[in-house]
N, CA, C and O of each residue as an XYZ file, in Angstrom:
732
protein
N       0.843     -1.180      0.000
C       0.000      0.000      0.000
C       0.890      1.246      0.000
O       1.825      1.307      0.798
N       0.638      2.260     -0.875
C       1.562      3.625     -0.953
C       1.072      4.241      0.035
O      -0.116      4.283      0.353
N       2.059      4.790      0.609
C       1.967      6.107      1.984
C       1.995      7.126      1.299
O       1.604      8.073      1.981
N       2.345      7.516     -0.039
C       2.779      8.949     -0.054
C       1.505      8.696     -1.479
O       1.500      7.882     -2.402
N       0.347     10.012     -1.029
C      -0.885      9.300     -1.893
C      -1.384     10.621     -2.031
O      -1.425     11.227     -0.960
N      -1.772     11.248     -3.019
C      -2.692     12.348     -2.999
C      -3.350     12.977     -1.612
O      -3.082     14.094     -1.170
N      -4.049     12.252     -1.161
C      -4.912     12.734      0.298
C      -4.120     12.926      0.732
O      -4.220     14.100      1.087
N      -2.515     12.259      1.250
C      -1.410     12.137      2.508
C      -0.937     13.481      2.085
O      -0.780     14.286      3.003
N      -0.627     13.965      0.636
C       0.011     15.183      0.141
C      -1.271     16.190      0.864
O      -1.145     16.224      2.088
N      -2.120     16.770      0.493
C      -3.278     17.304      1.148
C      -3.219     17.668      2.282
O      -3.242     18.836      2.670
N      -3.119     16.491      3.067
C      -3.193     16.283      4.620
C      -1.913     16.879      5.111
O      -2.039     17.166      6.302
N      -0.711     17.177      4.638
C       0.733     17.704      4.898
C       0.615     19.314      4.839
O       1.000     20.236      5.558
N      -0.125     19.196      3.595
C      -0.606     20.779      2.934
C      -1.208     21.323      4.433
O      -0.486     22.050      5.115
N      -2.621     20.920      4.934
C      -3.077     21.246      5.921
C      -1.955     21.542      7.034
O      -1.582     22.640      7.447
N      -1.525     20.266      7.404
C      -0.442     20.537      8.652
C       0.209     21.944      8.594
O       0.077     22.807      9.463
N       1.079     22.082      7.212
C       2.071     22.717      6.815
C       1.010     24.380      6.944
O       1.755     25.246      7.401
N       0.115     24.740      6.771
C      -0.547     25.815      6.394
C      -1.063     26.360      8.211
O      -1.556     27.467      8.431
N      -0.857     25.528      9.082
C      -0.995     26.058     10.008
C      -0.445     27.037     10.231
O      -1.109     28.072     10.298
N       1.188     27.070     10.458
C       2.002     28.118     11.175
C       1.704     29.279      9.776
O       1.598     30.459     10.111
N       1.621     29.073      8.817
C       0.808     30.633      7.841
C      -0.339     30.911      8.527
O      -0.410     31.894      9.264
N      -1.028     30.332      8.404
C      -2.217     30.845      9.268
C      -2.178     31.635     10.530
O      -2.575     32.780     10.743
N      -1.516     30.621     11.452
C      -0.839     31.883     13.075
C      -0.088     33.079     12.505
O      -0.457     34.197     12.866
N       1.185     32.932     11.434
C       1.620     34.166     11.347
C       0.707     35.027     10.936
O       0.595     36.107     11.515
N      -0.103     34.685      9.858
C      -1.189     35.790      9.086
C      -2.045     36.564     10.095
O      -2.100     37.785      9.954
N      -2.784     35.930     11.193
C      -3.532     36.126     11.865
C      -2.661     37.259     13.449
O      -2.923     38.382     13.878
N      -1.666     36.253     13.836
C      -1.067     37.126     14.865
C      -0.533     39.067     13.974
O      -0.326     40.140     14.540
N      -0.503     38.784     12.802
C       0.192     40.084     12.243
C      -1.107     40.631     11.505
O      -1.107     41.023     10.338
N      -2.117     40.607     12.270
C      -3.372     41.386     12.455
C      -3.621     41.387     10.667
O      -4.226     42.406     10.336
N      -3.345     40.640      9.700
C      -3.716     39.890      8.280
C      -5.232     38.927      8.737
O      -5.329     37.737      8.436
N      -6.383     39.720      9.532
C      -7.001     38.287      9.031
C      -7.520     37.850      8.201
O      -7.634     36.625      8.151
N      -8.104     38.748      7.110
C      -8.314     38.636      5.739
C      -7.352     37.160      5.352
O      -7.802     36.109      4.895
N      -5.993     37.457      5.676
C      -5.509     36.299      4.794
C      -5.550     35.429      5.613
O      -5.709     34.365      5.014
N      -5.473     35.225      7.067
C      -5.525     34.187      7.924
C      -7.160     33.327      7.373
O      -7.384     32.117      7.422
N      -7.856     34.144      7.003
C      -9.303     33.635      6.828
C      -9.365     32.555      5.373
O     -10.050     31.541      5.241
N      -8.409     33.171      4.390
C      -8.459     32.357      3.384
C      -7.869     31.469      3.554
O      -8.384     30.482      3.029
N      -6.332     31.140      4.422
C      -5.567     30.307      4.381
C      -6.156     28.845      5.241
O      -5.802     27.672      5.119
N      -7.199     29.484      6.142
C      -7.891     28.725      7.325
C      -8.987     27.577      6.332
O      -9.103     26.351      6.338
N      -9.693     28.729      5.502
C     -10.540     28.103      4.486
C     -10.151     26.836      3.374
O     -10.503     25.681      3.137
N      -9.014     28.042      2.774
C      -8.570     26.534      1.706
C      -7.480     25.587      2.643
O      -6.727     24.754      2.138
N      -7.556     25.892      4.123
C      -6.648     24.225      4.462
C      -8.274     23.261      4.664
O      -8.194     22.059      4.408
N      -9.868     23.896      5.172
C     -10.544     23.021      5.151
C     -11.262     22.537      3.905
O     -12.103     21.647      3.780
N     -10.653     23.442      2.918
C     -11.107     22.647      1.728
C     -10.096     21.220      1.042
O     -10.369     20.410      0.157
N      -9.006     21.369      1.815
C      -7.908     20.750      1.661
C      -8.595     19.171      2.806
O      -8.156     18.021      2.807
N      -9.371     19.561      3.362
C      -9.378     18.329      4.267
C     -10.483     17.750      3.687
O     -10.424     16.527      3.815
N     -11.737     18.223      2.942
C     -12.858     17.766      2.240
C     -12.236     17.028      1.146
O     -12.526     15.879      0.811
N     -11.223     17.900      0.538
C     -10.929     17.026     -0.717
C     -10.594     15.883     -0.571
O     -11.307     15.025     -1.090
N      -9.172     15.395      0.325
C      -8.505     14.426      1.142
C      -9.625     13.472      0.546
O      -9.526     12.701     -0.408
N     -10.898     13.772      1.495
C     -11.696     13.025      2.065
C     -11.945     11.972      0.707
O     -11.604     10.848      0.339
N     -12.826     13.202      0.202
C     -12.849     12.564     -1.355
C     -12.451     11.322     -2.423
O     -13.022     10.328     -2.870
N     -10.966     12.047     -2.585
C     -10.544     11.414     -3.633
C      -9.621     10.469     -2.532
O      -8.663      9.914     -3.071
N      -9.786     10.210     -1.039
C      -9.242      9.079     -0.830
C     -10.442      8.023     -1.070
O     -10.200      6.936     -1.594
N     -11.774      8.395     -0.655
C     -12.632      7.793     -1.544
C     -12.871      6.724     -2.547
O     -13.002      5.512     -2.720
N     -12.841      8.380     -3.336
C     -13.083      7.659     -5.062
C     -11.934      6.591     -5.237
O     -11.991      5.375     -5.414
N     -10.891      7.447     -5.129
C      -9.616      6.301     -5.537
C      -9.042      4.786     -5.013
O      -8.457      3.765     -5.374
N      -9.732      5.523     -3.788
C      -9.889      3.782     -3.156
C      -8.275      3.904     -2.456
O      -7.599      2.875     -2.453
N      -7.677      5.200     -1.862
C      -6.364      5.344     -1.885
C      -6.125      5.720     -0.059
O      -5.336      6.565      0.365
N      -7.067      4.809      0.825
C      -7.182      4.994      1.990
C      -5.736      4.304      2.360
O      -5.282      3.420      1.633
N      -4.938      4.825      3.702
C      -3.981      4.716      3.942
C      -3.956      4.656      5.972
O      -4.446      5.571      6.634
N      -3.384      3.575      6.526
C      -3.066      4.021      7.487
C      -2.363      5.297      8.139
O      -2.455      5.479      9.353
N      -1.664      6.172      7.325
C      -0.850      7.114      7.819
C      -1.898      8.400      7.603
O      -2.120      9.302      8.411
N      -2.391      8.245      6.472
C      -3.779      8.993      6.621
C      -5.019      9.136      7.190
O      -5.789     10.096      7.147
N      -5.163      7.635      7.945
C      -6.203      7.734      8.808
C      -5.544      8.433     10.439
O      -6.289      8.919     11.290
N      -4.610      8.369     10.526
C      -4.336      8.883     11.536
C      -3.679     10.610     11.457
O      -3.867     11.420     12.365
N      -2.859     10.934     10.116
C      -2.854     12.350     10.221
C      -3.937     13.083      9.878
O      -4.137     14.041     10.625
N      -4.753     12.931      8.923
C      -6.196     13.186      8.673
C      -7.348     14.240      9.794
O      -7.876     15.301      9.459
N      -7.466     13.633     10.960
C      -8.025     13.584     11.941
C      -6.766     14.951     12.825
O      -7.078     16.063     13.250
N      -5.748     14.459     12.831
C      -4.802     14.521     13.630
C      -4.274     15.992     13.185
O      -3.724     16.729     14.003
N      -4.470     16.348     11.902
C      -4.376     17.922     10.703
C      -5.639     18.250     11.466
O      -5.531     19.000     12.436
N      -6.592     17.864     11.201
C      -7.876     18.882     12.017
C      -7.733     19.447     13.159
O      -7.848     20.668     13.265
N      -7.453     18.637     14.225
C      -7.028     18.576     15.444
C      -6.393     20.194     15.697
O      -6.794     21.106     16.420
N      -5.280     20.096     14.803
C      -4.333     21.218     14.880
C      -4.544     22.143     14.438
O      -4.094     23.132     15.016
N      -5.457     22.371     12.992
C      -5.441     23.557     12.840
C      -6.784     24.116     13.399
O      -7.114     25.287     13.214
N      -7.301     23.504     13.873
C      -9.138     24.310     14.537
C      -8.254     24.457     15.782
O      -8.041     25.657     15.960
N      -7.605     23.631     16.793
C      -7.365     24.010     18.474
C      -6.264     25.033     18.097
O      -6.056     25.784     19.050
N      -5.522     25.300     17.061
C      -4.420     26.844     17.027
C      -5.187     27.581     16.675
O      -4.966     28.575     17.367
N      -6.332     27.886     15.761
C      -6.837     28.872     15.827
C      -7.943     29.068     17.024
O      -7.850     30.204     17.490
N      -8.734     28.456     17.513
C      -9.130     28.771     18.560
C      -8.572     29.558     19.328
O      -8.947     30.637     19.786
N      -7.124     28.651     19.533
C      -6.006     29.451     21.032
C      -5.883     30.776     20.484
O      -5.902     31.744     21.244
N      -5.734     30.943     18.999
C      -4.849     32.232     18.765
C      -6.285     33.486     19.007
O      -6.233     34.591     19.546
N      -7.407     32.814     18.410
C      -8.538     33.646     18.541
C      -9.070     34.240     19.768
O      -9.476     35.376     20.015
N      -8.909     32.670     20.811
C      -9.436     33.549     22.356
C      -8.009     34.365     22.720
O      -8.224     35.425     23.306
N      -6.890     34.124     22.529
C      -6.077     35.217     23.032
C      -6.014     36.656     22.569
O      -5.490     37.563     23.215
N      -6.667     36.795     21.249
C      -6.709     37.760     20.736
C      -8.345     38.534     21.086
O      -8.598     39.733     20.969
N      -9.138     37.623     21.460
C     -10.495     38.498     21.974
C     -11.287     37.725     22.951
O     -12.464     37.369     22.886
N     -10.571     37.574     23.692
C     -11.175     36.886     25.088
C     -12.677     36.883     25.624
O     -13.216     36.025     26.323
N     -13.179     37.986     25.148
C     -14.135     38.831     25.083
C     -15.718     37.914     24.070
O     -16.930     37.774     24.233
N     -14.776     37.562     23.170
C     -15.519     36.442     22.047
C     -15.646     34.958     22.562
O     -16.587     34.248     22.917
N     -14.495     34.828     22.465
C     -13.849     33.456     22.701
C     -13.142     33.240     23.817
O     -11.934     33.398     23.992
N     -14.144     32.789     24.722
C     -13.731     32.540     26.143
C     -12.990     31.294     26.644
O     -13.425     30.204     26.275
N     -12.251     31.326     27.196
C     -11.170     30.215     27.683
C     -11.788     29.140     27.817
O     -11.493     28.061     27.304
N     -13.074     29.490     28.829
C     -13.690     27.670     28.679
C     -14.085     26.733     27.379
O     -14.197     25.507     27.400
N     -14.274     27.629     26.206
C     -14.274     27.367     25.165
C     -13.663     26.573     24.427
O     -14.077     25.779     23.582
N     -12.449     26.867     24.852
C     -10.841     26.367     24.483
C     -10.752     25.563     24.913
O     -10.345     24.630     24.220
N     -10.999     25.350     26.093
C     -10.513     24.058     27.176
C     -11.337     22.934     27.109
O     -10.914     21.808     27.369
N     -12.831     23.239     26.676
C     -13.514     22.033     26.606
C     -13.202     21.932     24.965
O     -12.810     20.766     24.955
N     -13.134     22.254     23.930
C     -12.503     21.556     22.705
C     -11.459     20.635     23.091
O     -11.657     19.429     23.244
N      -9.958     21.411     23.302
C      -8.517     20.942     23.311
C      -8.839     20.039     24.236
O      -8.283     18.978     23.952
N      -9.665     19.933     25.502
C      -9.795     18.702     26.725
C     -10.118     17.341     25.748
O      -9.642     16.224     25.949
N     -11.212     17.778     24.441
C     -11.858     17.057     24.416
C     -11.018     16.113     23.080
O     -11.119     14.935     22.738
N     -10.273     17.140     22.617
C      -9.387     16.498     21.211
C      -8.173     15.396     22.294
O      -7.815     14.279     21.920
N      -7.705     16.068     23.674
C      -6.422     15.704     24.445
C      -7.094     14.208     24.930
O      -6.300     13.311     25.212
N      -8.732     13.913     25.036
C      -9.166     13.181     25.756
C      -9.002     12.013     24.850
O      -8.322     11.057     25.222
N      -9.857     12.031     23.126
C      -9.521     11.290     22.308
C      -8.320     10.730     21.663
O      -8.310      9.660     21.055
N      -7.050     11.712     21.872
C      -5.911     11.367     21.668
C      -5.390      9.929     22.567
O      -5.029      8.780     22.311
N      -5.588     10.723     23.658
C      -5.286      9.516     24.769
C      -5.959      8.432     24.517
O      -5.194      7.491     24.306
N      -6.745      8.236     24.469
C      -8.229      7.179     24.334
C      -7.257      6.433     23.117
O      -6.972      5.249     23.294
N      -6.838      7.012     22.095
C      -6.621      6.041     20.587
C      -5.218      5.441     21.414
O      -5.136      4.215     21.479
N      -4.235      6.169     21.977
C      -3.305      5.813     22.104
C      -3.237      4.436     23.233
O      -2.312      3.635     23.364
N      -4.210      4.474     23.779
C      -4.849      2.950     25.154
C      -4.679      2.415     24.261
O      -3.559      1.955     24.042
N      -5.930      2.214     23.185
C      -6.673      1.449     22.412
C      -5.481      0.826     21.834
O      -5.375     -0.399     21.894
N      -4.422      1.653     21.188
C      -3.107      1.094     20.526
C      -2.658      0.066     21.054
O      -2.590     -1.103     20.675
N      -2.263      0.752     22.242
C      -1.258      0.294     23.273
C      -1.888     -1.151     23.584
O      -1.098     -2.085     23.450
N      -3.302     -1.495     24.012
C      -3.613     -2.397     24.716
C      -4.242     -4.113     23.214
O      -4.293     -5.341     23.269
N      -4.539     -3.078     22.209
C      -5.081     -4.118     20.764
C      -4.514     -3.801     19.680
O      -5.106     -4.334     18.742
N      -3.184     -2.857     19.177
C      -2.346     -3.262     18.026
C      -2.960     -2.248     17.237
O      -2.321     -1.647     16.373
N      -4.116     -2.028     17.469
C      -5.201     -1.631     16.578
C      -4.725      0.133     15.626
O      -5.086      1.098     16.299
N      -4.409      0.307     15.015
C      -4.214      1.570     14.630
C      -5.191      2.440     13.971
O      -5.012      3.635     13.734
N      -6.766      1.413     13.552
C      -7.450      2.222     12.950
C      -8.222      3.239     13.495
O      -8.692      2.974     14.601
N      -8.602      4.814     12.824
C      -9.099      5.701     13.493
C     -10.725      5.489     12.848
O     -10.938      5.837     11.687
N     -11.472      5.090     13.418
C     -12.817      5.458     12.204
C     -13.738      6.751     12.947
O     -14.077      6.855     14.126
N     -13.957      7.539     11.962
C     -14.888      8.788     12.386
C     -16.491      8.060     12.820
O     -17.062      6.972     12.735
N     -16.707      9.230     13.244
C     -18.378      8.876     13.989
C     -18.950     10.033     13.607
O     -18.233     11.033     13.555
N     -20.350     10.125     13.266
C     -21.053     11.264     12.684
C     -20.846     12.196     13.542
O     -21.035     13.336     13.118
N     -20.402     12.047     14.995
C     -20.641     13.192     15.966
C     -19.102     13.904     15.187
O     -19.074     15.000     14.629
N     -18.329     13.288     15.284
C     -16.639     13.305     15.092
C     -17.060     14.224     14.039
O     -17.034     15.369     14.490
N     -17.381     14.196     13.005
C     -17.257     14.972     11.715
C     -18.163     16.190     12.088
O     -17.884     17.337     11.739
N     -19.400     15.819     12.909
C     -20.113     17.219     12.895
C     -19.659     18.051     13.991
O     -20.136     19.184     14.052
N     -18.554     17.570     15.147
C     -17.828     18.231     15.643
C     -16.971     19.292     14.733
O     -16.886     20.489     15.008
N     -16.476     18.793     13.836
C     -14.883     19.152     12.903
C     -15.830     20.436     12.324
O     -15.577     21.638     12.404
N     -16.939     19.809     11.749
C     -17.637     20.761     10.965
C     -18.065     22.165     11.422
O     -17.946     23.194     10.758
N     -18.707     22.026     12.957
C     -19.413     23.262     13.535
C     -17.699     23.559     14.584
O     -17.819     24.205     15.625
N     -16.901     23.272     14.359
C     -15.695     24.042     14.978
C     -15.345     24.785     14.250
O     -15.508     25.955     14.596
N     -14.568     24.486     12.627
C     -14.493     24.846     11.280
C     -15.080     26.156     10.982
O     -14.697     27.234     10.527
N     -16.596     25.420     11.598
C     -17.613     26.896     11.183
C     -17.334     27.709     12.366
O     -18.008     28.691     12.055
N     -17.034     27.883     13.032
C     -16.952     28.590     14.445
C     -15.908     29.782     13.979
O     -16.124     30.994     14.005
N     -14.811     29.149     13.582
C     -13.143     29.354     13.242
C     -13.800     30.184     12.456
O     -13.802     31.283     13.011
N     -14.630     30.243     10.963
C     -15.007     31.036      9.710
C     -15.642     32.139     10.246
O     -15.373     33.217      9.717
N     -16.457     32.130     11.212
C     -17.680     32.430     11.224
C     -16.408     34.047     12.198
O     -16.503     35.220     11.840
N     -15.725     33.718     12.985
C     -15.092     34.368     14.072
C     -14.013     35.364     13.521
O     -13.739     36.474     13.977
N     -13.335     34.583     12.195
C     -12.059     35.023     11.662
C     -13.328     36.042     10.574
O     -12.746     37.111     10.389
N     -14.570     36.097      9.929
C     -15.092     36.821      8.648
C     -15.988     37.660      9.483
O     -16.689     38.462      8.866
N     -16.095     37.618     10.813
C     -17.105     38.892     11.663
C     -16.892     40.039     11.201
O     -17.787     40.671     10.640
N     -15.361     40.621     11.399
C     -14.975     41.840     10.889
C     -15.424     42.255      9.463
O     -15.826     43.334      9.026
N     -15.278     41.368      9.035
C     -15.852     41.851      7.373
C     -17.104     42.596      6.800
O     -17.254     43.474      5.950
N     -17.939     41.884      7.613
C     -19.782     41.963      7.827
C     -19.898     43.030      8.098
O     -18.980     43.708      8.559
N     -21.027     43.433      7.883
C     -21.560     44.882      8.516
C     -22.672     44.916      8.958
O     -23.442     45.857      8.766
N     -22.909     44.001      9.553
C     -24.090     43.517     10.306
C     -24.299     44.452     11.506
O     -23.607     45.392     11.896
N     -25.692     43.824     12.091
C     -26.086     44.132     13.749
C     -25.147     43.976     14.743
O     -24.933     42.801     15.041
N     -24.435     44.930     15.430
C     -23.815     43.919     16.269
C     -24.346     42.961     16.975
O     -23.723     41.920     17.179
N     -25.472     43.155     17.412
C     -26.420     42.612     18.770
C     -26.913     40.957     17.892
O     -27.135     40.000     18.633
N     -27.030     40.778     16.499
C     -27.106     40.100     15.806
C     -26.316     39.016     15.714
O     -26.696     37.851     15.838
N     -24.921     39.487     15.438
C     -23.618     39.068     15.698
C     -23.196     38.446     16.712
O     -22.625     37.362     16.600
N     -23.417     39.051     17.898
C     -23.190     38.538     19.193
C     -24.006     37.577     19.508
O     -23.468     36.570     19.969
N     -25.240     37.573     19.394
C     -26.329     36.298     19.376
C     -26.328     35.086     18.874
O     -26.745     34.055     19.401
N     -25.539     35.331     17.172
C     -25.036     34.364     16.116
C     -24.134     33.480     16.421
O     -24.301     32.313     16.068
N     -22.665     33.985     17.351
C     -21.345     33.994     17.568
C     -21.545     32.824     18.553
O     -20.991     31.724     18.577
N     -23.050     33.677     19.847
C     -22.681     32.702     20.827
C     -23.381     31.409     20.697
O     -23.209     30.319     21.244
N     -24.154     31.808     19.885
C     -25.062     30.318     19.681
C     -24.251     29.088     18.656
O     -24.381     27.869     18.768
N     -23.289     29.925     17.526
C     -22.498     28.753     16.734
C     -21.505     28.659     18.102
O     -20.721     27.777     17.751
N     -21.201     28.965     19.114
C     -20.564     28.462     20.295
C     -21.059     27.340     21.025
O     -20.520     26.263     21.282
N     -22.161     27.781     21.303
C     -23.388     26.919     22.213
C     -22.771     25.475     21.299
O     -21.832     24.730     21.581
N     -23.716     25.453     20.125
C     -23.984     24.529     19.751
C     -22.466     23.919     18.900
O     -22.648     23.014     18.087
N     -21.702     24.189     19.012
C     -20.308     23.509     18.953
C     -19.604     23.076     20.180
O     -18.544     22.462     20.061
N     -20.173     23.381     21.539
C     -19.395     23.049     22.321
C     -20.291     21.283     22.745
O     -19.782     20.187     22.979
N     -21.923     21.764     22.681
C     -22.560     20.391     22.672
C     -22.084     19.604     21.726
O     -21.557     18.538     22.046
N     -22.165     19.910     20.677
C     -22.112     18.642     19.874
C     -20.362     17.825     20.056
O     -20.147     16.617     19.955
N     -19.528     18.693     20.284
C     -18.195     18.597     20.712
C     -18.486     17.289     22.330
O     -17.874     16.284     22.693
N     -19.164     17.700     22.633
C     -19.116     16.326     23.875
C     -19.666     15.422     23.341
O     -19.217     14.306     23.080
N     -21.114     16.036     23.063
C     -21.428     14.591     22.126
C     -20.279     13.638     21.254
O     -20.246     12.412     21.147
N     -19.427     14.589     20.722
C     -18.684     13.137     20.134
C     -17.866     12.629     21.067
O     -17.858     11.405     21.201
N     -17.177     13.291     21.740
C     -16.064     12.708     22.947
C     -17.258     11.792     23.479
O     -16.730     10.680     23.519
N     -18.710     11.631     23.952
C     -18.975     10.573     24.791
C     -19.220      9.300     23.411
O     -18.923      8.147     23.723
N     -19.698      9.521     22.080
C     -19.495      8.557     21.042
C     -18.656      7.668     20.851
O     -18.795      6.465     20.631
N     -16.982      8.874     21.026
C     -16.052      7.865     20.740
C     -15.339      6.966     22.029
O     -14.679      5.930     22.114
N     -15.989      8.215     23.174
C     -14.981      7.177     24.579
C     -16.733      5.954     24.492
O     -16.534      5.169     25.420
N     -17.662      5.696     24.056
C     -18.642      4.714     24.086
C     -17.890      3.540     23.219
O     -17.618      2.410     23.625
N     -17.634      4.073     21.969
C     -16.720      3.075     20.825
C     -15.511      2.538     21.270
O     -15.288      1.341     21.091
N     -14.508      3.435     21.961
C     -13.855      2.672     22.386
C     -13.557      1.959     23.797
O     -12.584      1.241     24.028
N     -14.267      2.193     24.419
C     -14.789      0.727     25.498
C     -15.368     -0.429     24.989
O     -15.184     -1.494     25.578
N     -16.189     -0.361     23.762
C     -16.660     -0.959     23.280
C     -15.567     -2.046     22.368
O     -16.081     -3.140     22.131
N     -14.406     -1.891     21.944
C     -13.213     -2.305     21.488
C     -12.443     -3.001     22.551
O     -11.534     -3.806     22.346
N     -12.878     -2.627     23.671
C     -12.030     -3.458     24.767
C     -12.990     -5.361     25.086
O     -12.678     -6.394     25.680
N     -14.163     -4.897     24.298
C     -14.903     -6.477     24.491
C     -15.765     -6.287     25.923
O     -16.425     -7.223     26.375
């Protein structure tokens, strides 16, 4: 089986586009932090795709895959609540990154104790990625808008609300799945 595969290239792309992204964003660029944020998650849809179609699924990709998301939604988060605390409140942060630090650990048992290296997503898992993603868009393109503020603020906290639920929801999915792997 090839490791070095279209999606795996993709998935590097993502990794690699992080630290552009922090620089863009810390050097008050968020215009470009916003595009670079965007096309790394279009970079992770595609992955998805044409590992797909091609039938070009890879262990090294099931685990950086997941593992590229991971990183670039919890750095921009961090970089976002440090930059407006005000928006993006610490507990915010802490129950994501708790909840990515919780699943990390969890795969690495699972390793450790059954060999097992495969990662498989769970609908919560993806609609986590998804309404974080959107969180990240929604936070980094505010400035742009010329909206209500009072609108805004209502919008902001509710794609919060409902990313931080669905965010447990998957942490209790996948710590359910993998107890469930222990027999």
């Amino acid at each position: 089986m090839k490791t070095i595969t279209v999606p795996n290239i993709l998935t590097f792309a993502r990794i690699l586009g992080v630290p552009l992204f922090a620089l863009a964003y810390l050097t008050d660029h968020t215009g470009m932090a916003a595009v670079i944020f965007i096309a790394a998650i279009i970079t992770d849809v595609l992955d998805g795709l044409i590992a797909r179609m091609k039938k070009s699924r890879t262990i090294l990709g099931s685990i950086l895959d997941p593992l590229a998301d991971k990183i670039l939604v919890n750095v921009a988060l961090l970089l976002l609540a440090w930059k407006n605390p005000e928006i993006v409140q610490p507990w915010v942060v802490t129950v994501i990154i708790s909840k990515d630090a919780i699943l990390i650990v969890g795969w690495v048992l699972v390793y450790i104790m059954t060999s097992n290296t495969r990662v498989e997503p769970s609908i919560f898992g993806k609609l986590a990625n998804f309404f974080e993603s959107f969180l990240v868009i929604v936070l980094l393109l505010t400035p742009f808008f010329n909206t209500e503020p009072e609108f805004m603020k209502h919008f902001i906290h509710g794609t919060i609300i409902a990313t931080v639920v669905i965010a447990g929801f998957a942490l209790i999915d996948y710590t359910w799945k993998g107890i469930k792997r222990f027999g």
